[in-house]
C-alpha positions in Angstrom: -47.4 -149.8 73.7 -47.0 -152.6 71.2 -48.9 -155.1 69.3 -47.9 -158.3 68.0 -49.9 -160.9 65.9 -48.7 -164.2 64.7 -50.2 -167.5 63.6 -48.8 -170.8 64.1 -49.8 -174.6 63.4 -51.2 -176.4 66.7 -49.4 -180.3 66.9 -51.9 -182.9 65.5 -52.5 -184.8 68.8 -53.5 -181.9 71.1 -56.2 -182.3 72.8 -58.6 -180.0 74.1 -58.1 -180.0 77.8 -54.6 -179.2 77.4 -55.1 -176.1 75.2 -57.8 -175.1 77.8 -54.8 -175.1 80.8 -52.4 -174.0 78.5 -54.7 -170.8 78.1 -55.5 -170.8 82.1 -52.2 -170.3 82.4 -51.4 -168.1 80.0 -53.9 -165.7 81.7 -52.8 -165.4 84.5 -49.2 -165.3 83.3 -49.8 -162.9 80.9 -51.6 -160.7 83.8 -48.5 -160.6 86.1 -46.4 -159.1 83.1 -48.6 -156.5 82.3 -49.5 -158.2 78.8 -52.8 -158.3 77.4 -54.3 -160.1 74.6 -56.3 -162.6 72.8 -55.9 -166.0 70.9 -58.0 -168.1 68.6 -57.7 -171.8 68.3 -59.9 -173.8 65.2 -58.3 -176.9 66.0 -55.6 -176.9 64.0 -53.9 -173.6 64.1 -53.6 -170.7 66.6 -53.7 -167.1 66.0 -53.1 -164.7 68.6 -52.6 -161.2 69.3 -50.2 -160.0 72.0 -50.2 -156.3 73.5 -47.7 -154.3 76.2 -44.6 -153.4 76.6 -42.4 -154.3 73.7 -39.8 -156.1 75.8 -42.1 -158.4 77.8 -44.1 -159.0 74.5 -40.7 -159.9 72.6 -39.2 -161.9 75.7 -42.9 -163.3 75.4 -42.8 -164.8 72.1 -39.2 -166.1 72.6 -41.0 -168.5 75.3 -43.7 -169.1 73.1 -41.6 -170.1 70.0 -40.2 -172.4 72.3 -44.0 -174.3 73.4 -44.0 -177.8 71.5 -47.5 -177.9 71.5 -47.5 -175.5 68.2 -44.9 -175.1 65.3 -44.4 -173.0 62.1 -44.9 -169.5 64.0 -45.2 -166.2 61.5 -45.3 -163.2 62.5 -48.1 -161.4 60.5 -47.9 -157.7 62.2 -46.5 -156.2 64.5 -46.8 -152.2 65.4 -46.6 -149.3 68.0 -50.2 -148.6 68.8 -51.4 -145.6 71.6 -53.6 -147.8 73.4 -55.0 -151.9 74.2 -57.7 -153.1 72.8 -57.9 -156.0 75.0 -57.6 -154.0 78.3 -58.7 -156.3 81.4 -57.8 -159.3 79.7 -54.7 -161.4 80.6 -55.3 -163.5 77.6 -59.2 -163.5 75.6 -60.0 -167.0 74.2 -62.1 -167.5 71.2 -63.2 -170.8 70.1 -62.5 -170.0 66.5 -60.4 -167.6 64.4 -62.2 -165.1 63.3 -59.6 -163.1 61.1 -61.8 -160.1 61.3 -61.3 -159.3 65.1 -57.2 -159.7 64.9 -57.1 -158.4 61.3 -59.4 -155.2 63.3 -57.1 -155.3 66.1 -53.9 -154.6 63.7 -55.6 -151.9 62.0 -56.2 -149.9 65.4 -54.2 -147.3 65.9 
């Protein structure tokens, strides 16, 4: 199992409604492959944790670096870890980013 967490900056004019398809989607996507995960969007910048199968988490991200709606990805950990934290959910939205959850998620082992 693997765990990724990066950050990136969301583009200026995005509204609202699209970041709530974009994360429908990402669900249920995310679901089919077997990934797991969550994501926090303030309104300017996302943070979001990724969990599975390094592969499909890697090929994952390559899709994602691609999304125009967000630019200036980092990567700020990623790990082998035993087990997910965010079992049962294709992708958890919070309204906020609250660094203590992903910085709590990265610490798991």
């Amino acid at each position: 199992m693997y765990r990724l967490f990066y950050m990136s900056t969301a583009r200026r004019d995005l509204e609202k409604a699209e970041v709530n398809r974009m994360l429908a989607a990402a669900a249920l996507k995310n679901s089919l492959m077997g990934i797991t995960g969550a994501i926090g969007y303030d309104g300017e910048r996302f943070a979001q944790i990724l969990e599975g199968d390094k592969n499909d988490v890697t090929g994952l991200m390559e899709t994602i670096r691609a999304d125009n709606r967000h630019s200036g990805i980092v990567i700020i950990a990623e790990k082998t870890v035993e087990r997910r934290i965010y079992e049962g959910w294709g992708m958890k939205h919070m309204d906020s980013l609250i660094f203590d959850d992903f910085e709590s998620a990265m610490a798991d082992a």
